[in-house]
C-alpha positions in Angstrom: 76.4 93.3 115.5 76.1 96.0 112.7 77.0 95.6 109.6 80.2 97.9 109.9 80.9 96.2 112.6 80.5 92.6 110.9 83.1 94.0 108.3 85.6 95.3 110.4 85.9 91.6 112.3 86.5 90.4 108.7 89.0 92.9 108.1 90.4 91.8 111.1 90.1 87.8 110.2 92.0 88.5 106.9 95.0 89.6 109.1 95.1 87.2 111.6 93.4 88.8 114.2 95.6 91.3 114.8 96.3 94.9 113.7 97.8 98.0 114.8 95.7 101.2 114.4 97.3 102.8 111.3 96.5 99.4 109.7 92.7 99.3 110.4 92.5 102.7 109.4 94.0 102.0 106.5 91.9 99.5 105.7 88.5 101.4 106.1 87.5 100.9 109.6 86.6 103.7 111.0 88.3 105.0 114.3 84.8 105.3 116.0 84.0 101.4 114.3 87.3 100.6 116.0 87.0 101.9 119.4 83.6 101.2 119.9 84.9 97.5 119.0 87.0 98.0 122.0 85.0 99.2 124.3 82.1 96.6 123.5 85.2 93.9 124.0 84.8 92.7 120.3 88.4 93.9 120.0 91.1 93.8 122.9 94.5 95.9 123.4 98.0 94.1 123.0 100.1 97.2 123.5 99.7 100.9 122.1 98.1 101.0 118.7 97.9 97.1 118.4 94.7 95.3 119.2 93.3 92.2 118.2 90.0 90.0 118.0 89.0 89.0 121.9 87.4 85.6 120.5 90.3 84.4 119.6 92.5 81.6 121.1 94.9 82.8 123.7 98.7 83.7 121.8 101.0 81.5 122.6 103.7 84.0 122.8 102.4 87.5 123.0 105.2 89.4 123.5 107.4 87.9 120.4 104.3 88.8 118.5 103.8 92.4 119.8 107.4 93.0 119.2 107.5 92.1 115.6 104.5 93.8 114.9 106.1 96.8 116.7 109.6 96.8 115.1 109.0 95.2 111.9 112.3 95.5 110.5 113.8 93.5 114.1 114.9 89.8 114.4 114.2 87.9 117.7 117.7 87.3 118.9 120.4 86.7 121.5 118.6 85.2 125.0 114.8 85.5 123.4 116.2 83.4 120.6 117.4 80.7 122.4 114.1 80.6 124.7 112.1 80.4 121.3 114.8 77.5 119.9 114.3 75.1 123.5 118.3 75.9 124.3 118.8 77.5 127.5 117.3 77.4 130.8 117.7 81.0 130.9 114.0 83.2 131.4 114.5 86.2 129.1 113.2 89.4 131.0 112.7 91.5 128.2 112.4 90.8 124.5 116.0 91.4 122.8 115.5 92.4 119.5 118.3 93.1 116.9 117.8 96.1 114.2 120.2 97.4 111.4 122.6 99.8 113.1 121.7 103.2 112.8 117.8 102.5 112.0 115.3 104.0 114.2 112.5 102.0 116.2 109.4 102.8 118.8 109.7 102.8 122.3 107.0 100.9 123.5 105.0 100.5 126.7 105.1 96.8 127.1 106.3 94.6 126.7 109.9 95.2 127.8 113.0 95.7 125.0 116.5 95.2 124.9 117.5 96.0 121.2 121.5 95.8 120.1 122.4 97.3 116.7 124.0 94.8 114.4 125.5 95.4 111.0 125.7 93.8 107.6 126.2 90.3 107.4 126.1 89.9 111.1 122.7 91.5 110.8 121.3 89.9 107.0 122.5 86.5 108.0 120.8 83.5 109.5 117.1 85.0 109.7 114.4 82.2 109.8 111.1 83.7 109.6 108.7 81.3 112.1 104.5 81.6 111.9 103.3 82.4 115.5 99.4 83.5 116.1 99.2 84.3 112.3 101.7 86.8 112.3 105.5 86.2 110.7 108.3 86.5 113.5 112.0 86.6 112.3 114.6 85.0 114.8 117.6 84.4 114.2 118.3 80.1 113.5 120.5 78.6 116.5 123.4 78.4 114.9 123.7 82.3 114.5 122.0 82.7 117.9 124.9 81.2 119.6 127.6 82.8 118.1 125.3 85.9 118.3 125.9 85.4 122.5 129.3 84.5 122.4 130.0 88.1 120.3 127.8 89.7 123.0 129.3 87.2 126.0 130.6 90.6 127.9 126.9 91.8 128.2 124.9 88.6 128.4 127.5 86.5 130.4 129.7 83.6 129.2 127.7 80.7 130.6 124.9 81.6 128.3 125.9 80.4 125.3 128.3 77.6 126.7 125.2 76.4 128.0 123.3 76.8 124.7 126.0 75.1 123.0 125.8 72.3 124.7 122.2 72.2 124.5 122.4 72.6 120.8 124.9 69.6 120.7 122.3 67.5 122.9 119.1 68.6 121.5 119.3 69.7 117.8 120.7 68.4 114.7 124.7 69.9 115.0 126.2 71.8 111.9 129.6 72.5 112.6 129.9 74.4 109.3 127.0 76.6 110.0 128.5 77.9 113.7 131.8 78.4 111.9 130.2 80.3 109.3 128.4 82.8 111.6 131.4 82.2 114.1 133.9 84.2 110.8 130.8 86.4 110.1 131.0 87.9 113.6 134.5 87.2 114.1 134.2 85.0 117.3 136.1 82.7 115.5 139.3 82.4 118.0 137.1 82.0 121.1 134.8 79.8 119.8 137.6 77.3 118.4 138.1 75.8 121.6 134.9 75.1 123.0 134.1 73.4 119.4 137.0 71.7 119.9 136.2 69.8 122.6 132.0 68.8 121.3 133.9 67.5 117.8 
């Protein structure tokens, strides 16, 4: 391995692994440094623009980390949300993503996006920011999650976050304040009342 080479892995290290094309260049590796890098396999392609060290140990959840590295701005939510917080049987088919409204964000080639435009608080509030492969993911915590689905109950369906209520209940540590909270941020608060009602 050349010495270029050698410093472009490290370049590479520094960031986890993983970096999208602008990045490397960026950094001072060379587009024929990185491409040769590909095509010798010492690199491999997550998505357009994005690759990452091949030696490395499988990602435990590529897509959540393509997309964040994709639409930086985003937060994991709605039905990829509750998949990443253990809280409903539900297998999310695309990644749904949630950006400021009005901002602008990448189509990409894989993996699959559903993105819903929230707004202030309903957007600002209830972000955890969660460590997967080396990269920082924000998802929304499971309180706002679930009143994130029953807000969006008309596209997602209505058993979905019944279901992940009561999973929440079962599994995780309940905060009634917190749901309310998010429940008045979203204004949910009337339909929500009664299906709180009857886990209190």
């Amino acid at each position: 391995m050349s010495r270029t080479v050698e410093r472009a892995v490290e370049i590479f290290k520094k960031h986890g692994g993983i970096l999208q094309t602008s990045m490397a260049l960026g950094k001072g590796i060379h587009p024929r440094t990185l491409y040769g890098m590909r095509d010798d396999g010492i690199i491999e392609r997550l998505c357009q623009g994005t690759y990452r060290l091949s030696d490395l140990p499988p990602l435990s959840n590529p897509d959540l980390t393509t997309v964040s590295l994709k639409i930086p701005k985003g937060v994991i939510c709605l039905i990829s949300a509750l998949s990443f917080h253990e809280i409903t049987t539900e297998i999310p088919h695309a990644i749904y993503v949630a950006i400021q409204r009005r901002s602008k964000y990448p189509q990409l080639d894989y993996p699959p996006v559903r993105v819903f435009q929230f707004s202030g608080k309903a957007f600002s509030e209830g972000i955890q920011t969660h460590r997967i492969d080396g990269k920082e993911v924000k998802i929304y915590c499971p309180e706002k999650t679930i009143v994130d689905c029953f807000k969006y109950r008309n596209k997602i369906g209505m058993n979905v976050p019944l279901e992940a209520l009561k999973f929440y209940w079962k599994r995780k540590r309940p905060d009634l304040s917190k749901l309310l909270h998010f429940a008045s941020i979203c204004r949910v608060s009337n339909i929500m009342r009664p299906y709180l009602e009857t886990l209190t």
